[in-house]
ChimeraX commands (.cxc) that place a marker at each C-alpha (Angstrom):
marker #1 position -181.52,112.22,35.35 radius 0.5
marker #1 position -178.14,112.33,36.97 radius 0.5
marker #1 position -177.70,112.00,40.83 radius 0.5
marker #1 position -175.34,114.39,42.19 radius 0.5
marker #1 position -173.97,114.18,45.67 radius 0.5
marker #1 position -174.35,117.26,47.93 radius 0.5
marker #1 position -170.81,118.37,49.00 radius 0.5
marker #1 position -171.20,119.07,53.02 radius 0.5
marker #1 position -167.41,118.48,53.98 radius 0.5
marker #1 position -166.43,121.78,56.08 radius 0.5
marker #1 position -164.47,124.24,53.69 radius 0.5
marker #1 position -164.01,127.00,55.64 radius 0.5
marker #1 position -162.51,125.83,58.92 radius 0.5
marker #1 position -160.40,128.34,61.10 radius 0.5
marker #1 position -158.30,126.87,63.69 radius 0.5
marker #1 position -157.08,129.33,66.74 radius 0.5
marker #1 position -154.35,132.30,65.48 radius 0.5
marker #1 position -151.73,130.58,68.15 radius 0.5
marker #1 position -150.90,126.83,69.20 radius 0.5
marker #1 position -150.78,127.04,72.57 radius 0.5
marker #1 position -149.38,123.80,74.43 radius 0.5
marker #1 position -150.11,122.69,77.80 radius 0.5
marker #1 position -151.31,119.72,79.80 radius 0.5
marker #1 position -155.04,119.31,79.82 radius 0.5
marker #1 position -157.35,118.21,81.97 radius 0.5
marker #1 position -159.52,115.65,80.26 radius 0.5
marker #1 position -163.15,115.04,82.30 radius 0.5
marker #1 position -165.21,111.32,80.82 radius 0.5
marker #1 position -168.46,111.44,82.53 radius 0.5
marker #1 position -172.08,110.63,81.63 radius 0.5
marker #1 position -174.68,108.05,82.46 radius 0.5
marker #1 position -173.08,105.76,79.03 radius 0.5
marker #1 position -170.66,103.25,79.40 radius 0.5
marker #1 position -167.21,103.90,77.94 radius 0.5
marker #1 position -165.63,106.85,80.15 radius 0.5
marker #1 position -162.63,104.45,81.24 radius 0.5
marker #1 position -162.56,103.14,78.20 radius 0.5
marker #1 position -162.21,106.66,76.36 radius 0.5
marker #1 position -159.81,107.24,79.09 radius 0.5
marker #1 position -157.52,104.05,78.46 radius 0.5
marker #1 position -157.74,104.78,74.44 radius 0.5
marker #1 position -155.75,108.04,75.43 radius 0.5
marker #1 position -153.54,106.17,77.44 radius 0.5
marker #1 position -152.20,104.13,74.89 radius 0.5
marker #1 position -152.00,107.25,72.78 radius 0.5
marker #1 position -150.01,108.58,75.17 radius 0.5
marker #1 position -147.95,105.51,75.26 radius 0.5
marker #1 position -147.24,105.25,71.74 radius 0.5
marker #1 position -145.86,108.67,71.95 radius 0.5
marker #1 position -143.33,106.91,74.61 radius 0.5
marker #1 position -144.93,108.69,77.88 radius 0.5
marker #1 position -145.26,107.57,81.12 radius 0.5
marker #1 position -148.50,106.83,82.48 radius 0.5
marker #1 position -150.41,106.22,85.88 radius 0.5
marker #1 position -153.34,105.52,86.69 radius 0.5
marker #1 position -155.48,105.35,90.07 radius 0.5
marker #1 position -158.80,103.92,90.36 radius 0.5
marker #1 position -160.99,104.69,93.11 radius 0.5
marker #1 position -163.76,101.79,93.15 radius 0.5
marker #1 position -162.74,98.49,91.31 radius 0.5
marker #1 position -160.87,97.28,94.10 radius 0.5
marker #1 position -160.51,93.25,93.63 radius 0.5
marker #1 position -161.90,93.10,90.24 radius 0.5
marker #1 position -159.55,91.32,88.19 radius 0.5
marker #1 position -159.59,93.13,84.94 radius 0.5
marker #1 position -158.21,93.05,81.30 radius 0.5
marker #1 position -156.92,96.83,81.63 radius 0.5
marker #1 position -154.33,96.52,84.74 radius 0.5
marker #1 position -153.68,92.98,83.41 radius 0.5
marker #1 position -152.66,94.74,80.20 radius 0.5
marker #1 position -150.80,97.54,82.04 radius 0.5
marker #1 position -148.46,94.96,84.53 radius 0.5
marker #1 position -147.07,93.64,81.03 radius 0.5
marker #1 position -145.93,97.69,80.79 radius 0.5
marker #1 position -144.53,97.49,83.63 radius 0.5
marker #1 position -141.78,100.40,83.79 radius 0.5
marker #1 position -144.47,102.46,81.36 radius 0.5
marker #1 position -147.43,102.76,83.17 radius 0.5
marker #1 position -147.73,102.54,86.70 radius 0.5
marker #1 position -151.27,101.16,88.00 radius 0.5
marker #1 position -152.78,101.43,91.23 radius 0.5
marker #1 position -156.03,100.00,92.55 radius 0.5
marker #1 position -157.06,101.84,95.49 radius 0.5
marker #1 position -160.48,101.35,95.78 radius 0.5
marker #1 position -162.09,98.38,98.52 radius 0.5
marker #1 position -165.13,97.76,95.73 radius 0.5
marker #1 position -168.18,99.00,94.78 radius 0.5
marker #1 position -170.67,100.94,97.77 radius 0.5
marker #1 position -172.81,97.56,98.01 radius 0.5
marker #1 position -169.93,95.28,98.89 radius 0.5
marker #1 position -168.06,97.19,101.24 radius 0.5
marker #1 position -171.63,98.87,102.71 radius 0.5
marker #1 position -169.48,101.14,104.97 radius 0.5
marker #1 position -168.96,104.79,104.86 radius 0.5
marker #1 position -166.32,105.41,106.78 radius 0.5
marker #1 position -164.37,102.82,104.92 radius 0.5
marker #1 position -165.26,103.98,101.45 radius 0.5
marker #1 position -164.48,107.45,102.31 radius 0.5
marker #1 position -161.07,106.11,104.33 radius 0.5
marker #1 position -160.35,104.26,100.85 radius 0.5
marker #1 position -161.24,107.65,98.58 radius 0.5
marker #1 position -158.69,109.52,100.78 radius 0.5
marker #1 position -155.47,107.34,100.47 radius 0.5
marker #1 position -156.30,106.89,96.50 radius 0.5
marker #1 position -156.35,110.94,96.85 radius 0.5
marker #1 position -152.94,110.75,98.56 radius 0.5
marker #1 position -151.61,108.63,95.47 radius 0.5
marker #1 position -153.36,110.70,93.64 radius 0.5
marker #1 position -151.17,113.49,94.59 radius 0.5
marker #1 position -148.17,111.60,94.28 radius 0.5
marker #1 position -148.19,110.93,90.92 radius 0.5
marker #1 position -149.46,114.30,90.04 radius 0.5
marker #1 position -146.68,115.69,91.41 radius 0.5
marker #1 position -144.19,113.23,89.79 radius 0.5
marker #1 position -142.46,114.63,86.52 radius 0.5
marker #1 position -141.86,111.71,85.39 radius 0.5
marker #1 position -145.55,111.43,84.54 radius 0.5
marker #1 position -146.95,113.13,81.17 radius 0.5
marker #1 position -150.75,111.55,81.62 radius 0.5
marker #1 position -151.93,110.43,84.71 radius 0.5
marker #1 position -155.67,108.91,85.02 radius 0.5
marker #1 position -158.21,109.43,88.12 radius 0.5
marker #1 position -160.91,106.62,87.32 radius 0.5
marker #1 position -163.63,107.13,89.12 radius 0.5
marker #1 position -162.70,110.28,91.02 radius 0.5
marker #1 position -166.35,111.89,90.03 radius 0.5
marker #1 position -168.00,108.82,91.90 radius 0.5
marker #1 position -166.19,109.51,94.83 radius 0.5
marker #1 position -167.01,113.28,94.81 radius 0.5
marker #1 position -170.62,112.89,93.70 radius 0.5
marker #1 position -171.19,109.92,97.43 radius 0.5
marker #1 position -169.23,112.85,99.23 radius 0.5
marker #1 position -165.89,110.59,100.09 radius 0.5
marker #1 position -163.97,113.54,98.65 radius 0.5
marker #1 position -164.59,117.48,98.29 radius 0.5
marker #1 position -165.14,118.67,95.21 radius 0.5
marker #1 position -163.10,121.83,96.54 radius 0.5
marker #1 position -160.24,119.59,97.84 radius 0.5
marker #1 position -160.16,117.84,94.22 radius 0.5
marker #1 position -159.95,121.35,92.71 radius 0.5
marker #1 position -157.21,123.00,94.82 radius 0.5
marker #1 position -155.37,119.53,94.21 radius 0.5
marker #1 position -155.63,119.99,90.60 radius 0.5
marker #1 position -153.93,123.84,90.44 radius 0.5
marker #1 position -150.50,121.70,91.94 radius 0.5
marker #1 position -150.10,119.65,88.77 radius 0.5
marker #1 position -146.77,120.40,86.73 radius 0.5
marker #1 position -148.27,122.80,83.49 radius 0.5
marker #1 position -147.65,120.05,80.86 radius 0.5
marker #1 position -149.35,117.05,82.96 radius 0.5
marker #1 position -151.98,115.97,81.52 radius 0.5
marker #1 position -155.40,114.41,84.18 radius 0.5
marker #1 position -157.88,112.55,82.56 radius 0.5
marker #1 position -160.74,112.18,85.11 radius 0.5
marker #1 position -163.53,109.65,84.76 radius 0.5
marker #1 position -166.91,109.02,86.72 radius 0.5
marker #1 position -170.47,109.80,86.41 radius 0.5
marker #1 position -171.87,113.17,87.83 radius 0.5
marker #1 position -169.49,115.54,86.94 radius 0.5
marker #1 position -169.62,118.65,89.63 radius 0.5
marker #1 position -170.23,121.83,87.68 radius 0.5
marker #1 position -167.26,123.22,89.07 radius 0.5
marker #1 position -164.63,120.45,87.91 radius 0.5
marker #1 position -166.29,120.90,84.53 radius 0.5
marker #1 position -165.68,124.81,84.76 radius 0.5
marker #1 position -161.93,124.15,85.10 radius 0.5
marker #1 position -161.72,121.15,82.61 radius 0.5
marker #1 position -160.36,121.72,79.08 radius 0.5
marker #1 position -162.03,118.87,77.74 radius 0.5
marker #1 position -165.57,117.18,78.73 radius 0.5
marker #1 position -167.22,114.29,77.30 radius 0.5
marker #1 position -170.51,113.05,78.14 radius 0.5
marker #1 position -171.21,109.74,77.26 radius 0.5
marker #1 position -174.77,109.09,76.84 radius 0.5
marker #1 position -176.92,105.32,77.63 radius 0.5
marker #1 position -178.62,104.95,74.19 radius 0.5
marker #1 position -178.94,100.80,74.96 radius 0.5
marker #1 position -177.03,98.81,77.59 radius 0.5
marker #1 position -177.31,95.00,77.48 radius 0.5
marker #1 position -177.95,94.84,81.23 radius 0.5
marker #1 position -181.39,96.02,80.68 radius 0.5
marker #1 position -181.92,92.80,78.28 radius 0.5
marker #1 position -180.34,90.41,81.17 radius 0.5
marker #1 position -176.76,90.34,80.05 radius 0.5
marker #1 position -174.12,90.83,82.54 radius 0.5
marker #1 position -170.62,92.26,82.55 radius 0.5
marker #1 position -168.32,90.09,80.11 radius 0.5
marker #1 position -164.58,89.83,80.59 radius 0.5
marker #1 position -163.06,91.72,77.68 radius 0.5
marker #1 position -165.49,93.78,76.95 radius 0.5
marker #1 position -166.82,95.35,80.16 radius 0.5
marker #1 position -163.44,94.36,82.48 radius 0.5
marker link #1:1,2 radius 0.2
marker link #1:2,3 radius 0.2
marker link #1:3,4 radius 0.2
marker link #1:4,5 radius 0.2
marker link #1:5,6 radius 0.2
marker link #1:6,7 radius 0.2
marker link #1:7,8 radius 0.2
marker link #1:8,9 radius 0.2
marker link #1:9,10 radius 0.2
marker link #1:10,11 radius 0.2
marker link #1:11,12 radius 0.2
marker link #1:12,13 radius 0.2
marker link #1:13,14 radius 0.2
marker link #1:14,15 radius 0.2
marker link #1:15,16 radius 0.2
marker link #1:16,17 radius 0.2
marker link #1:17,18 radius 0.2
marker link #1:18,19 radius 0.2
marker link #1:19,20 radius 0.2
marker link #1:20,21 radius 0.2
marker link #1:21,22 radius 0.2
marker link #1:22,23 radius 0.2
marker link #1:23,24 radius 0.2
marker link #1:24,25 radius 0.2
marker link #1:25,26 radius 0.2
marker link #1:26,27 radius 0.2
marker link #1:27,28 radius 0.2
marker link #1:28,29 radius 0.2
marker link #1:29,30 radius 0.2
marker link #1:30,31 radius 0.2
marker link #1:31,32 radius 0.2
marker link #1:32,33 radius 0.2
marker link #1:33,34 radius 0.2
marker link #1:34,35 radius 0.2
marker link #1:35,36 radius 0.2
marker link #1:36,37 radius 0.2
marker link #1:37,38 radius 0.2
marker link #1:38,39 radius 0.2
marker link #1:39,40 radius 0.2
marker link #1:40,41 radius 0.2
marker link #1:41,42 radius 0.2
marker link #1:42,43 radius 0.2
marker link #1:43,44 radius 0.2
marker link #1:44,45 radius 0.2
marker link #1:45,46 radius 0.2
marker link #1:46,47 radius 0.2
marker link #1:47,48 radius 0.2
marker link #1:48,49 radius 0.2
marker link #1:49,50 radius 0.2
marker link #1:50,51 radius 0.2
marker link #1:51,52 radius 0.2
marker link #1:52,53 radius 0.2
marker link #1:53,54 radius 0.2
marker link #1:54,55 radius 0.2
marker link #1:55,56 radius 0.2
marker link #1:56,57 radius 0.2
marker link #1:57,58 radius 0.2
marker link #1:58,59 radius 0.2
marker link #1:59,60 radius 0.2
marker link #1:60,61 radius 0.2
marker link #1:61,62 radius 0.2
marker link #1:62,63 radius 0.2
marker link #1:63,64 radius 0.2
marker link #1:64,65 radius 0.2
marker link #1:65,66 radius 0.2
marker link #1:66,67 radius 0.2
marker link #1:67,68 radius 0.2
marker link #1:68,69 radius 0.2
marker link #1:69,70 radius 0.2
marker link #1:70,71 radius 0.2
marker link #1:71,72 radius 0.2
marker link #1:72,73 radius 0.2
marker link #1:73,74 radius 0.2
marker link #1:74,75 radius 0.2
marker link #1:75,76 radius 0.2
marker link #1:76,77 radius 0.2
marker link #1:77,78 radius 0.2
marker link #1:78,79 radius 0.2
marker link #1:79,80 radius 0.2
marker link #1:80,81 radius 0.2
marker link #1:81,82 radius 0.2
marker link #1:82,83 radius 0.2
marker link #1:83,84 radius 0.2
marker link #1:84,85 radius 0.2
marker link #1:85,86 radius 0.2
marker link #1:86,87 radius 0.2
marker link #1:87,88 radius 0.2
marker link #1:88,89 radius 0.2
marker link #1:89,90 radius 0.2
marker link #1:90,91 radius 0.2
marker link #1:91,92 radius 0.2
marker link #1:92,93 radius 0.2
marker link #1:93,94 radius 0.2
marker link #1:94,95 radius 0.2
marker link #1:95,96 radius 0.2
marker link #1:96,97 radius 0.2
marker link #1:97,98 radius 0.2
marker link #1:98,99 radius 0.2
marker link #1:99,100 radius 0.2
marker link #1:100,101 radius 0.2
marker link #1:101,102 radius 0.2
marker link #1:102,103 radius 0.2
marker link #1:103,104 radius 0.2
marker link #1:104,105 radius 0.2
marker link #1:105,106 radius 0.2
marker link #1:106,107 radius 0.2
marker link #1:107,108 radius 0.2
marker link #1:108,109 radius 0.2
marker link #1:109,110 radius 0.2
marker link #1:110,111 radius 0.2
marker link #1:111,112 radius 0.2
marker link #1:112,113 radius 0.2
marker link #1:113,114 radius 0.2
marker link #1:114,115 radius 0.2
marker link #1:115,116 radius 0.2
marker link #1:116,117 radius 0.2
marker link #1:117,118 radius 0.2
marker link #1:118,119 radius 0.2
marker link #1:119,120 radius 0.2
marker link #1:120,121 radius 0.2
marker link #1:121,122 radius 0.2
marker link #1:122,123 radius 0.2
marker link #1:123,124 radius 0.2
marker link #1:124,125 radius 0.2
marker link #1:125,126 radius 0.2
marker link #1:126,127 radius 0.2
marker link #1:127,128 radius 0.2
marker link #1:128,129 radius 0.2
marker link #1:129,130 radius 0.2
marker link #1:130,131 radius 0.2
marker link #1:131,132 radius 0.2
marker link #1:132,133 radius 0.2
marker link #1:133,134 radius 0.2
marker link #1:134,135 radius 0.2
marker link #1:135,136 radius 0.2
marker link #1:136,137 radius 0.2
marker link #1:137,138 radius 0.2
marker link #1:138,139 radius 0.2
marker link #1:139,140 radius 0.2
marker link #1:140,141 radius 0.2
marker link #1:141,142 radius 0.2
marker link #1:142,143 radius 0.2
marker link #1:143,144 radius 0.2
marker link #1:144,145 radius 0.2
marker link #1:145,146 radius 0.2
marker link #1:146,147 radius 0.2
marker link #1:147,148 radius 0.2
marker link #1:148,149 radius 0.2
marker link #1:149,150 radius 0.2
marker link #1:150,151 radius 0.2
marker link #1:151,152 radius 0.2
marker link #1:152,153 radius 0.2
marker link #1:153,154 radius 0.2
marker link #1:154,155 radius 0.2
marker link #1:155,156 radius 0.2
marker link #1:156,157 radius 0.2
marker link #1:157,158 radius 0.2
marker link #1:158,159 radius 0.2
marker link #1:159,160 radius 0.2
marker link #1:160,161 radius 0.2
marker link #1:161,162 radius 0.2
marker link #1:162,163 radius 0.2
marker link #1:163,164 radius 0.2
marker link #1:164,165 radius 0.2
marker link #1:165,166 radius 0.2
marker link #1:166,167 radius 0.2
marker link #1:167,168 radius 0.2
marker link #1:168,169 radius 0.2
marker link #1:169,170 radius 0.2
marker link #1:170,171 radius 0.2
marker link #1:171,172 radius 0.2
marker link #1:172,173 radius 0.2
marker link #1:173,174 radius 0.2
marker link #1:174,175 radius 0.2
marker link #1:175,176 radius 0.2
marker link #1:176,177 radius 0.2
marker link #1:177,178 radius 0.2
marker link #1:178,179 radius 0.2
marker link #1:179,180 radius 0.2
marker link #1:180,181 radius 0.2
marker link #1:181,182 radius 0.2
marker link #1:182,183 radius 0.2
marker link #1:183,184 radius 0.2
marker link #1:184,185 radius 0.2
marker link #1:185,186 radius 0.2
marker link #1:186,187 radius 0.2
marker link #1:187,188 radius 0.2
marker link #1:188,189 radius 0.2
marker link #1:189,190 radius 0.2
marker link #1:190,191 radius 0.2
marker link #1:191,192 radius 0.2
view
């Protein structure tokens, strides 16, 4: 008896009739690690394809990681700003955290509104919407200002139903198995 393989490869795809072209907005979120990640894979996508980048983080604040490392030796192709004062259990002040999630908002703004920019990166924003530092309403009317061919990648946990309404593009990334639940911490390289 012979063994023949099934043939399941799509035949019949139909893209759209027209190729429309405009900037995107890109929304990572999900309880699963990798929405930065996914977000700094586009990056250097978009850097390849010789566009200028930035990128504003809300929270990390005086983590030293492997990404803006990375991006200072691109200096002049990606533009990286850490806004953030840390995570809500090291700062343990509201009004701080939300004073922090307002000026990143401000650069935020900036760089939206700079041409210069093809991709520009808000890690984090959902955090800072979902703890209330920012209005998800704000965010949204902020978003309709962007130049038509800019594309925003936003990042964060807990989405709000109306950023994912406007959103081209939504990824959920879903916890399958972290190593923190076996007693392995954060590792440079891998997790910052």
């Amino acid at each position: 008896m012979t063994w023949k393989a099934e043939d399941r490869a799509p035949r019949k795809h139909r893209g759209p009739k027209e190729s429309l072209r405009k900037g995107l907005i890109i929304v990572y979120t999900g309880d699963g690690k990798g929405k930065s990640t996914a977000a700094l894979g586009l990056v250097f996508r978009a850097l390849g394809r010789k566009y200028r980048v930035a990128v504003v983080q809300f929270i990390k604040g005086k983590w030293k990681t492997g990404e803006e490392a990375m991006a200072r030796e691109l200096s002049g192709r990606i533009d990286w700003f850490t806004m953030g004062d840390g995570f809500t259990w090291i700062t343990q002040s509201y009004e701080r955290d939300v004073a922090s999630a307002r000026e990143a908002w401000v650069k935020c703004l900036e760089v939206l509104s700079d041409e210069r920019y093809q991709v520009v990166v808000f890690d984090e924003l959902n955090y800072v919407i979902a703890y209330n530092f920012l209005g998800v309403e704000e965010v949204l009317e902020g978003l309709k200002q962007k130049p038509a061919q800019t594309h925003v990648v936003i990042t964060g946990r807990d989405a709000k139903p109306q950023l994912i309404a406007v959103a081209d593009l939504v990824t959920e990334m879903r916890e399958v198995k972290h190593p923190y639940h076996s007693g392995i911490k954060a590792q440079p390289g891998v997790d910052f």
